[in-house]
C-alpha positions as CSV (number, residue, x, y, z in Angstrom):
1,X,-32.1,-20.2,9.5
2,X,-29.7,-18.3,11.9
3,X,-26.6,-19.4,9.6
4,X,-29.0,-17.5,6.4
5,X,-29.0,-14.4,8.5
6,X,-25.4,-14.7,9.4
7,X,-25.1,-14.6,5.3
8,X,-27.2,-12.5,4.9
9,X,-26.2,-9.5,7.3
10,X,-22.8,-10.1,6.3
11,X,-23.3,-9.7,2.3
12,X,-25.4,-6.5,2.9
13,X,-22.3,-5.4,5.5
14,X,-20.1,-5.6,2.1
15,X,-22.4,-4.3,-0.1
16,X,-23.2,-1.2,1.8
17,X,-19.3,-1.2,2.8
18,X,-18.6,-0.9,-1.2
19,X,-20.8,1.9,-1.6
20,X,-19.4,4.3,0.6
21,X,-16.7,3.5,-1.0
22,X,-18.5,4.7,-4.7
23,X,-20.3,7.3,-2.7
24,X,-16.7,8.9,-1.7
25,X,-15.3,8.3,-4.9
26,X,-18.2,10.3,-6.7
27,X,-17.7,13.2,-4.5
28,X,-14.5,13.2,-5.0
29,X,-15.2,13.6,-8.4
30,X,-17.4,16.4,-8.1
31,X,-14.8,18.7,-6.1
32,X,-12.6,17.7,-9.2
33,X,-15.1,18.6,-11.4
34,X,-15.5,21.6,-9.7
35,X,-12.2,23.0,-9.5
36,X,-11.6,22.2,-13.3
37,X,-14.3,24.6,-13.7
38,X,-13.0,27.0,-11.4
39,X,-9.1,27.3,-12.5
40,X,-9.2,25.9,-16.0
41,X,-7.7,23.0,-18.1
42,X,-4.9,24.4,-18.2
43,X,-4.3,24.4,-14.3
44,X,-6.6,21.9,-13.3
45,X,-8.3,19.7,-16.1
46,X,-11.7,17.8,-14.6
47,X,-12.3,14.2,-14.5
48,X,-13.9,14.1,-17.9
49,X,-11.0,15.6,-20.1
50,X,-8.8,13.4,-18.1
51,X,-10.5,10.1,-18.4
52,X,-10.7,11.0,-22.2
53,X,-7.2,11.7,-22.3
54,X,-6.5,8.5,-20.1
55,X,-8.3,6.6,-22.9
56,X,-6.6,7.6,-25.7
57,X,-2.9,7.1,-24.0
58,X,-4.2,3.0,-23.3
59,X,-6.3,2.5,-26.7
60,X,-2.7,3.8,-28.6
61,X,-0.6,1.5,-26.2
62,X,1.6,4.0,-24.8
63,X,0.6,3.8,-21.1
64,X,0.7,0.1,-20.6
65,X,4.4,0.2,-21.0
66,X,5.0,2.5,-18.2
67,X,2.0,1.1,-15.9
68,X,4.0,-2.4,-15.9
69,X,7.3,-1.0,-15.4
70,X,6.4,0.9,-12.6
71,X,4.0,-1.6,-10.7
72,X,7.0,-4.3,-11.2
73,X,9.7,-2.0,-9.5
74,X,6.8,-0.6,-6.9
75,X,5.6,-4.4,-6.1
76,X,9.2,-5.9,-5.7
77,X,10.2,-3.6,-3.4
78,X,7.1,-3.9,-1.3
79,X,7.0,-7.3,-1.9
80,X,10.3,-7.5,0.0
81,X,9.4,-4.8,2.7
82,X,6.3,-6.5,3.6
83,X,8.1,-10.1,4.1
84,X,10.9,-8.8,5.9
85,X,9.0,-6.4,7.9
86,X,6.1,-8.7,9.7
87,X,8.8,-11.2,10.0
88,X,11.5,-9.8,11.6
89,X,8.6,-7.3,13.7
90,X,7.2,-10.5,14.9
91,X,10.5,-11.9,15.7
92,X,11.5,-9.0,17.6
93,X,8.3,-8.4,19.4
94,X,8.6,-11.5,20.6
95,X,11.8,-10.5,22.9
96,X,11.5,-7.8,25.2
97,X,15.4,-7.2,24.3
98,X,14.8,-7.1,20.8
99,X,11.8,-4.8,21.2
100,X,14.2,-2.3,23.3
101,X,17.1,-2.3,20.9
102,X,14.7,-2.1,17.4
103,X,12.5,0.5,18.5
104,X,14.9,3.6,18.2
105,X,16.3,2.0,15.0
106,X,12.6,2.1,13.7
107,X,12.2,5.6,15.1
108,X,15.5,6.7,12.7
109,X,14.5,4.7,9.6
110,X,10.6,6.2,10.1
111,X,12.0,10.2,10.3
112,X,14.4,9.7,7.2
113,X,13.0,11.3,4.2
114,X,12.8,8.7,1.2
115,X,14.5,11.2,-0.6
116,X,17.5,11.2,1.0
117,X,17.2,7.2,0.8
118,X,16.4,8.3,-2.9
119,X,20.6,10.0,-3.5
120,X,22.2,7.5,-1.6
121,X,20.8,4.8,-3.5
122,X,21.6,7.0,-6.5
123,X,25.3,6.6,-5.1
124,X,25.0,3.3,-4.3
125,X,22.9,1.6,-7.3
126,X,23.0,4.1,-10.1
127,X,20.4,4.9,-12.5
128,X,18.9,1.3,-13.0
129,X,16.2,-0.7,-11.4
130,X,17.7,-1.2,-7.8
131,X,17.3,2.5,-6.9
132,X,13.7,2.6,-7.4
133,X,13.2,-0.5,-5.8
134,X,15.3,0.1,-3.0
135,X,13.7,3.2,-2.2
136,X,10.7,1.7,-1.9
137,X,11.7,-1.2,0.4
138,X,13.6,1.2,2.9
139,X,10.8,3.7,3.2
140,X,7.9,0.5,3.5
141,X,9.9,-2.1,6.0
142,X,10.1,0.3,9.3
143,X,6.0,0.2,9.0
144,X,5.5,-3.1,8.6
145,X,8.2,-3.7,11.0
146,X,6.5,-1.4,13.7
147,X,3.1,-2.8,12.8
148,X,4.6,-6.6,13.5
149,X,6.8,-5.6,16.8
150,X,3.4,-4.0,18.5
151,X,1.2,-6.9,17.4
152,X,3.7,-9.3,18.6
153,X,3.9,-7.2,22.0
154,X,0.9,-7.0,22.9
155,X,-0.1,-10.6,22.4
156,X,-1.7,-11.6,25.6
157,X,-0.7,-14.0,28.2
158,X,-3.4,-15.8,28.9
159,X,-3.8,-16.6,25.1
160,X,-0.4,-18.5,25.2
161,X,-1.3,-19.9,28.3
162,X,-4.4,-21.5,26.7
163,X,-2.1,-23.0,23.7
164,X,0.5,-24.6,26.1
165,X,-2.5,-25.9,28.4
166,X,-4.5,-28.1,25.4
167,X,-0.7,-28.6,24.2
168,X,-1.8,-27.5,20.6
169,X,0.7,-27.9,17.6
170,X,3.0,-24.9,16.3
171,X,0.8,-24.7,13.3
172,X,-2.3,-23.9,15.3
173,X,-0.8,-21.9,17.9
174,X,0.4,-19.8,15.0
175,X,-2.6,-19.7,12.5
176,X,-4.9,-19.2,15.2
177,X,-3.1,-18.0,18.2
178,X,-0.9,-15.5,16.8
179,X,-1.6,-14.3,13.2
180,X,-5.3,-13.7,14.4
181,X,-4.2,-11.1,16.0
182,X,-1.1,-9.5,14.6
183,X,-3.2,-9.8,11.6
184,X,-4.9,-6.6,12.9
185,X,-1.8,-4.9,13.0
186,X,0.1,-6.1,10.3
187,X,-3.1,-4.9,7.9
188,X,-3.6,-1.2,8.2
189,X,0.8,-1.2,7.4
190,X,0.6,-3.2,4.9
191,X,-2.5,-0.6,3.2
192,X,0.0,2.2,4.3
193,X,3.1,0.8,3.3
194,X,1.1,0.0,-0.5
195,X,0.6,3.7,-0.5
196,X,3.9,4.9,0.3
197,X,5.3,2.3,-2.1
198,X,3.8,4.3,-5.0
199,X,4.1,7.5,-4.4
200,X,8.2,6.7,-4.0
201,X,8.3,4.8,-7.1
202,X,7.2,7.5,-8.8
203,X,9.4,10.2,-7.2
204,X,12.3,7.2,-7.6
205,X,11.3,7.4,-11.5
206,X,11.0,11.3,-12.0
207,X,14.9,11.7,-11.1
208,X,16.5,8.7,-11.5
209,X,15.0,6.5,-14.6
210,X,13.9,7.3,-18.2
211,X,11.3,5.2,-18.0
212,X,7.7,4.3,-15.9
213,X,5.0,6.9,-14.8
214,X,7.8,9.1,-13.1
215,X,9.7,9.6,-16.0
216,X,6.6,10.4,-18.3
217,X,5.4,12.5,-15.9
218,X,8.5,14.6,-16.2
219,X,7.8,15.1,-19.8
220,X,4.3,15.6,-19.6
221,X,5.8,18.5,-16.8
222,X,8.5,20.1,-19.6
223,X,5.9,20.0,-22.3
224,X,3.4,21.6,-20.0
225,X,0.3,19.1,-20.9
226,X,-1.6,18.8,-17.2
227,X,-4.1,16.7,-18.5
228,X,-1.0,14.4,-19.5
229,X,0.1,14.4,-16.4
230,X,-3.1,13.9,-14.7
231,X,-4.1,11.3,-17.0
232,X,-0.4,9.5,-15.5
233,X,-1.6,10.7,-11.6
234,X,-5.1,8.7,-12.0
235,X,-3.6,5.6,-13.4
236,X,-1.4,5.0,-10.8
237,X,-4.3,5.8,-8.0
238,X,-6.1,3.3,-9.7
239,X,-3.8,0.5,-9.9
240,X,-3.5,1.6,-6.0
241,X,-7.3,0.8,-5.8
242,X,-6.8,-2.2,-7.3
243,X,-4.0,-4.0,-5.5
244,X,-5.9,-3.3,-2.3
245,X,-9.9,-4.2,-2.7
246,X,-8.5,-6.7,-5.3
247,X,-5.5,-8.5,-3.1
248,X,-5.4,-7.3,0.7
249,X,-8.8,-6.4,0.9
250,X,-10.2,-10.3,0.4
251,X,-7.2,-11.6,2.3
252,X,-8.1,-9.4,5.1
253,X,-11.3,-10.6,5.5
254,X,-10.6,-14.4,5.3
255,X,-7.9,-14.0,7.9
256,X,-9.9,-12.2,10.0
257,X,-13.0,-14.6,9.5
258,X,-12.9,-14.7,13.8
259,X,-14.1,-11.1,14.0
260,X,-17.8,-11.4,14.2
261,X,-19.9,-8.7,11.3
262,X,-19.8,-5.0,12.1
């Protein structure tokens, strides 16, 4: 009966979880909505006109295109920055040393602008694929690399104390010594680091490819077609919303099963 509750209290924590979510999503609608109204179609089109127009660009094919161009480039290079960054984080939290020498390094890579990432890699990679997705690596690894270092750091004592006392394995001393709680870390990055990912991919695109949602969104900008452009703006948000309550949402809250039910 206890074990029913448990269930129970925990599916209505989701439910009610998802519709704050709705709830916010609807308002921000209305302020949309509202400011169409206020300024125009032509400055600001509301959610309505660009929906519609968002329709018509995936029922004639042309957005898909663009969508998977830009979500490969944007996923590679966080792919990459996420893997190297909670490794080598955890690594270097792990040695006081490390920690000391990485943490100014972070500090540097963290203040640099991506778009001055954006013209060296210009120099460096041209105007293919690699500048994009380079971009979006350099400005997403010195998150997740912070987020990894400080979880790692402050791991406590007595925790590894327990492990080496009941002499459990490597693999359980990491999945559920360590990852437990540089899970907690490593999670909010990775959210942040999935946000940052896309809004350089698209900057990346808008100077330095003819192709992907940057590059339409340049010519949806010279033709002067906002709802166009906003159209491009809310398909990337919601392939955003996707990738995180679809992916990192569910694997958040299977790895962090140990937390008891807010």
């Amino acid at each position: 009966m206890r074990h029913i509750r448990a269930m129970l209290a925990a599916t209505l924590s989701y439910l009610w979880s998802g519709f704050g979510a709705i709830a916010s999503l609807l308002l921000f609608c209305a302020l949309w909505e509202w400011g169409g109204q206020v300024y125009g179609d032509l400055i600001l089109p509301g959610p309505m006109a660009t929906f519609a127009q968002l329709g018509d660009m995936l029922s004639s094919g042309l957005a898909q295109p663009q969508l998977q161009i830009s979500a490969r480039r944007a996923l590679s290079g966080l792919g990459g920055a996420l893997l190297a960054g909670s490794v080598f984080g955890i690594l270097a939290g792990r040695s006081l040393t490390a920690a000391i020498v990485s943490r100014p390094l972070v500090t540097l890579l963290l203040g640099m602008p991506p778009i001055a990432w954006l013209v060296l890699a210009m120099l460096w990679f041209g105007m293919g694929d690699a500048t994009p997705v380079f971009t979006v690596f350099i400005a997403c690894f010195p998150v997740v690399f912070a987020a990894g270092m400080q979880g790692a750091r402050t791991l406590e004592n007595q925790l590894r104390d327990v492990a080496r006392v009941y002499r459990l394995s490597w693999r359980m001393t990491l999945t559920d010594v360590y990852l437990p709680h540089v899970a907690s870390y490593l999670f909010p990055a990775w959210i942040t680091a999935l946000g940052t990912s896309w809004k350089v991919v698209v900057m990346a695109e808008l100077l330095t490819t003819a192709d992907g949602v940057g590059a339409a969104l340049a010519v949806s900008r010279a033709q002067l077609d906002t709802s166009t452009s906003m159209a491009w703006i809310v398909s990337v948000l919601g392939l955003l919303l996707a990738v995180e309550y679809l992916f990192l949402e569910p694997l958040k809250r299977k790895v962090e099963r140990w937390r008891p039910p807010a």
